[in-house]
N, C-alpha and C positions, 0 to 999 in steps of 0.2 A: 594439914593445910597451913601455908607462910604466906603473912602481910608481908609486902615488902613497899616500901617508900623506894621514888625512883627519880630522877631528874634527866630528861632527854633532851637532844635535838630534832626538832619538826623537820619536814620537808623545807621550811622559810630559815633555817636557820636561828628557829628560835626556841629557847629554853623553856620545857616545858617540866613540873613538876606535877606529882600524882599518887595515888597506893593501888596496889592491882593485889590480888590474890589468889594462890594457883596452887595446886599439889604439891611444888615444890617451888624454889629459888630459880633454877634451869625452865621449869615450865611458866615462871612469870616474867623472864627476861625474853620469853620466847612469843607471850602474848603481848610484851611492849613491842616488837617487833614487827607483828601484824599490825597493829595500832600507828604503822607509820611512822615510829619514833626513833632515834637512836639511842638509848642510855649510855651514860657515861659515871653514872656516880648510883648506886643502889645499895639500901641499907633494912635488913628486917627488924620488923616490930612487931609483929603478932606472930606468936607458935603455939597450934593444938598441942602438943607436947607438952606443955608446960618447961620446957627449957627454956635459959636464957636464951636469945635471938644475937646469934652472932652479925656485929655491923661490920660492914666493908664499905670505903670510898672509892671512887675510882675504881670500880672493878671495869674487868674485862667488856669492852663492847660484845665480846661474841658471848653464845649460848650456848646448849650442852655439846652441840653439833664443834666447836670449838676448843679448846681443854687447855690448850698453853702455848707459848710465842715459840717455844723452843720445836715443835714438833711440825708436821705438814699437817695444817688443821682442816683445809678445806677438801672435799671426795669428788674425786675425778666424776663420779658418776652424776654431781649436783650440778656440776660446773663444765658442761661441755663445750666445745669449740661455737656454738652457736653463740650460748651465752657468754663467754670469756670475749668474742667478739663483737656483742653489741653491750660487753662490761666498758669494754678501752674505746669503743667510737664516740660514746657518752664521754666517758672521761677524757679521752683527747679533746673534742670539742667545747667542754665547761673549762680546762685549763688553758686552750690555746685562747678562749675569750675573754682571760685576765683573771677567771676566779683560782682563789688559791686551790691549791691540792688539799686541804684538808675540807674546806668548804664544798669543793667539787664531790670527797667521798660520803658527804651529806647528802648532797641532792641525790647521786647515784642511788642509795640507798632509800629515797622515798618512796612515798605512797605511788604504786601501781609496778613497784620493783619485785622480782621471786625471793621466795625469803633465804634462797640459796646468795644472791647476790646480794641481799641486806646483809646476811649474816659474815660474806667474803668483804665487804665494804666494812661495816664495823669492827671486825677482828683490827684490817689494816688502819683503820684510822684510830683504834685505840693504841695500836704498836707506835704509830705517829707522835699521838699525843704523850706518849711513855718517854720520846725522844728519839726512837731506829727512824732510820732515813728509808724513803719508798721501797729502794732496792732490798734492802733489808729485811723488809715486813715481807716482799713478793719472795725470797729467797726461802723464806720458812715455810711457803706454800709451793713447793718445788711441783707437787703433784697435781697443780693449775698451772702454774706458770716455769713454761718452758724455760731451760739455758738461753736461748737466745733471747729470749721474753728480756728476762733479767739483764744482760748484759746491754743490752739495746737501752734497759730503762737507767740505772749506772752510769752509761755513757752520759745520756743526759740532765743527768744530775750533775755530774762532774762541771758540766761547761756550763752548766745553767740554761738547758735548752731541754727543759723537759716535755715541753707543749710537741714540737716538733719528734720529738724520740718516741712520743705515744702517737704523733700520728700516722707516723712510718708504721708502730705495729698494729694500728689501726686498720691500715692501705692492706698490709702483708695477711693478716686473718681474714679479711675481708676477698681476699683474693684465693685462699685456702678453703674459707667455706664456700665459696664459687667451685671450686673444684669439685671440692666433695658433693655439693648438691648436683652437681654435672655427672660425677660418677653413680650416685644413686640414680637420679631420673634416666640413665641411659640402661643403667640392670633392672630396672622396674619388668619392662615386653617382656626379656630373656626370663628371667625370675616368675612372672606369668606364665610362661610355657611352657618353662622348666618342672613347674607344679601341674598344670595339667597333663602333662605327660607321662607324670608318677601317677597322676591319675585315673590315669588312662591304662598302664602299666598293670595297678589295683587292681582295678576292674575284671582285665584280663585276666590275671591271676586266680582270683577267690573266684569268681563267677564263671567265665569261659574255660578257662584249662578242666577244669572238673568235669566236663562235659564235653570236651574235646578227645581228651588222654585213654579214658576206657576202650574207645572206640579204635585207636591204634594198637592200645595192649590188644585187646582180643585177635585183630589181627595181624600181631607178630611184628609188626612193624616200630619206627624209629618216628619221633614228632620232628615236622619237619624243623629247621634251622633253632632260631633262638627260643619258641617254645621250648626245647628241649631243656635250653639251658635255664628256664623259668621254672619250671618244676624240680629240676634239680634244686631249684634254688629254694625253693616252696619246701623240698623234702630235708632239706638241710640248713635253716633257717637260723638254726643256734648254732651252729658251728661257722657260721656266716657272720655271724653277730659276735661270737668269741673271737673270732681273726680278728676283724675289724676293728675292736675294743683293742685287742693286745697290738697290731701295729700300729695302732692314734697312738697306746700308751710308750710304744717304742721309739715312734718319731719325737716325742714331746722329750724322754729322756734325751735321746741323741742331740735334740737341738739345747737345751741344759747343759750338754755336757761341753758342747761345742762351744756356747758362750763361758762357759766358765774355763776354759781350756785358750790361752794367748796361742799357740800356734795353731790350732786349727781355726779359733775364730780368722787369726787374718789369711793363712789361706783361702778359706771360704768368702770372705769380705775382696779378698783380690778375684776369686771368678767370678764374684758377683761386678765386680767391676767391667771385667773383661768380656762380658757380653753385648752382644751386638747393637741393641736396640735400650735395653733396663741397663746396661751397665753408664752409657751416656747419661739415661734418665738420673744415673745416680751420682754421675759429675757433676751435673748440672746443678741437682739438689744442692750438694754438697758445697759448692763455686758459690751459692748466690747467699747459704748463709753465711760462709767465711767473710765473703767478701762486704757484706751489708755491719756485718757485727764490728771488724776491721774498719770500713770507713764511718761507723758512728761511731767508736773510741777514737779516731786520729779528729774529729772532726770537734770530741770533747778536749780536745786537746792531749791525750796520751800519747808516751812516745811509741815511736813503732814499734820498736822489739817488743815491748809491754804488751801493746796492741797486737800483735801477731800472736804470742803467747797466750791471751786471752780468747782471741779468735778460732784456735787450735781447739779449744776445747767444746767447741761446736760438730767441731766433724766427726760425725759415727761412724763414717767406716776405717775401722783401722788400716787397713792396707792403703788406702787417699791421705790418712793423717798424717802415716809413714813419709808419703810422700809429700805431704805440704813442711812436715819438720825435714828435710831433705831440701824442699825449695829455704825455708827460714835462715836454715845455715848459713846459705850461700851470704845473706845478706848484711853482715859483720866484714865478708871480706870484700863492701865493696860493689856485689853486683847488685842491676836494679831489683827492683821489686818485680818488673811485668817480664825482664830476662829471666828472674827465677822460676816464676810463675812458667814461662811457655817451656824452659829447661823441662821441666816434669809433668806439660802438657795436660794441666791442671787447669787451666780457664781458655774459652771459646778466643778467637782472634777476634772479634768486633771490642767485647770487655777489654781483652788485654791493649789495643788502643784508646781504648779510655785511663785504662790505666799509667801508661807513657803518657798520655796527654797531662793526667793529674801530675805526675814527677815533675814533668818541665814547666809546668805552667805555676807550679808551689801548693795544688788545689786537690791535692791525693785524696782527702778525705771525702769530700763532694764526687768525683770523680770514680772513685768507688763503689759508692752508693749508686750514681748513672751503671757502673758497671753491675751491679748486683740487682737491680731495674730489671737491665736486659738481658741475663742467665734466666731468672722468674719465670719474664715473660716468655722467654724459648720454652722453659721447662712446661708453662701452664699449656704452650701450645700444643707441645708435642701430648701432654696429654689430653687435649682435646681432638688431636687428632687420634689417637689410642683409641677415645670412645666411640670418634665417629666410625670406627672398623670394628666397634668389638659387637655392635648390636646385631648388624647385619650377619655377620658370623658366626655368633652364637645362634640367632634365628636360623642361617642352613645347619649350623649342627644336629641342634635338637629336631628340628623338621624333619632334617634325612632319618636319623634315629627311630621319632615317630613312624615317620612314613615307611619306614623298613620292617618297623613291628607290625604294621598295619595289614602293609601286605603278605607277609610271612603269616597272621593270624586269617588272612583271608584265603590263601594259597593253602592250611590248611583245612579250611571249613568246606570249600570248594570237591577239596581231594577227599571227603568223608561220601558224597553221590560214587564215587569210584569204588572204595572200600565194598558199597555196600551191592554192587554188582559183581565183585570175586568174590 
């Protein structure tokens, strides 16, 4: 058991002193935490041990869950897109109301906060207090905080417009968990009936076949249609299961092999491009982070090449990067921005007039941003229109499926009164 003496920050911003004692140093920073508080300065004084009680000032805000500035401290698993977005709508809104950033990651971290986001809040504000700048402390937490995340936040640092740089990723999350709760609630029916239908499937299998099947052996006969392929299925069950297992395990090497292999990833990343319907979805993607990350550095005031350069490092698909370093070039000797841009048929023509309109008018950066607005919203449409075709679709799928097993088991159960007159 360790006393440990502690001095926090409250939800009010006010300095609170105390002694807590807990199994260990990790487990007592863990129940200041619950308790509402921030620590910033923690020191032991009592050890069952009988050792001396090693002091520390100024330790780490974070707990065990936490371990050092240099690593990616927070787990994707604690910190999901929900909460990483009602982490930055809090925090946009306390900074754009004039409290500082460090004040702000106090209050975030108060009483009725998950102790995943207390514990993501005080990591960052003790990196703060150490001296690292936001971008900084969010950089070490790569596996919360996306590339664009970070750059977006940078940006506004640089120009001194941080309020606004977090409300833009505030707007952008907010418009991603709108998707994704749109793409769950619309597989919720399909996923219902997907399961009843394996259900159904069970059923038939253990129960019915067993008492269907003898009655065609004895007389010579073949089950009709996909019963047959049910029992096969039934009679070779492990060897159905050994496939299965060995192509998951082949597909997962091939795609390993494929990311770690430059030529075939951008082959692959180019047909994924080149399709019909997903390869636009993945211009689109790709357009509207370039283009948002690109006008929040030009708008921090970075130069372009810089800003393009940094921009670049947003775009996942190599075969589109290819081609945006391809448009880049052009722009050293000369050509516009929105010329280069449509040269490689890389942003939609309503964006690439906002972007000519930014050039001439001196306002690129602003204008950008308008541009990377309307890529989003095409992108969020089209996949709203995606959902609205995939439920009805999937419902005639599994339906006919069903309904084909149904009658097929009925068509045979029927043809058993026939059997049983030859």
């Amino acid at each position: 058991m360790v006393t440990i003496r502690y001095k926090a920050y409250s939800a009010h911003n006010e300095i609170k002193e105390g002694t807590i004692a807990a199994g260990s140093r990790e487990a007592a920073i863990d129940r200041i935490y619950e308790l509402g508080l921030t620590p910033f300065e923690t020191s032991a004084i009592e050890s069952d041990d009988g050792r001396p009680p090693r002091v520390r000032s100024k330790v780490a805000l974070t707990s065990s869950a936490e371990t050092g500035a240099g690593t990616n401290v927070s787990r994707r698993s604690a910190i999901d897109l929900s909460a990483l977005t009602g982490f930055t709508t809090e925090f946009a809104s306390l900074v754009n109301s004039g409290v500082a950033i460090d004040d702000a990651l106090r209050i975030v971290a108060g009483p009725g906060s998950s102790t995943a986001i207390i514990k993501l809040s005080g990591g960052i504000l003790n990196e703060m207090i150490g001296g690292s700048q936001l971008s900084e402390a969010l950089a070490r937490r790569a596996d919360v905080f996306s590339s664009d995340y970070q750059a977006i936040v940078k940006a506004g640092e640089t120009s001194g417009a941080i309020g606004p740089a977090l409300q833009q990723l505030a707007d952008l999350l907010s418009r991603r968990l709108e998707v994704r709760r749109k793409i769950v609630a619309a597989l919720v029916y399909p996923l219902i009936l997907l399961g009843m239908s394996m259900l159904a499937i069970g059923v038939i299998i253990v129960f019915l076949l067993p008492s269907i099947a003898p009655v065609f052996a004895d007389a010579n006969l073949p089950l009709p249609g996909i019963l047959a392929a049910l029992v096969a299925l039934q009679d070779n069950w492990m060897h159905v299961v050994f496939t299965a297992v060995g192509t998951l395990a082949l597909v997962v090497l091939v795609l390993r092999t494929i990311r770690r292999n430059t030529s075939a990833l951008f082959l692959v990343d180019r047909f994924k491009a080149a399709l019909p319907f997903a390869g636009y979805m993945i211009r689109l993607r790709e357009a509207g982070r370039f283009t948002r990350t690109l006008g929040a550095l030009l708008t921090a005031g970075v130069p372009l090449l810089v800003s393009l350069k940094s921009a670049l490092q947003l775009v996942g698909n190599s075969y589109l990067a290819g081609q945006y370093v391809a448009a880049i070039d052009l722009i050293p000797e000369g050509t516009a921005l929105h010329a280069a841009f449509e040269a490689r048929d890389l942003i939609s023509a309503p964006a690439l007039r906002l972007v000519a309109i930014g050039e001439e008018t001196g306002q690129l950066g602003s204008m950008l941003l308008r541009a990377a607005g309307l890529l989003e919203n095409e992108h969020f449409r089209r996949i709203e229109r995606l959902l609205g075709l995939l439920t009805p679709l999937l419902t005639l799928v599994i339906g006919g499926a069903v309904g084909g097993l149904i009658m097929t088991v009925m068509s045979a159960v029927l043809s058993i009164n026939d059997l049983a007159f030859q």
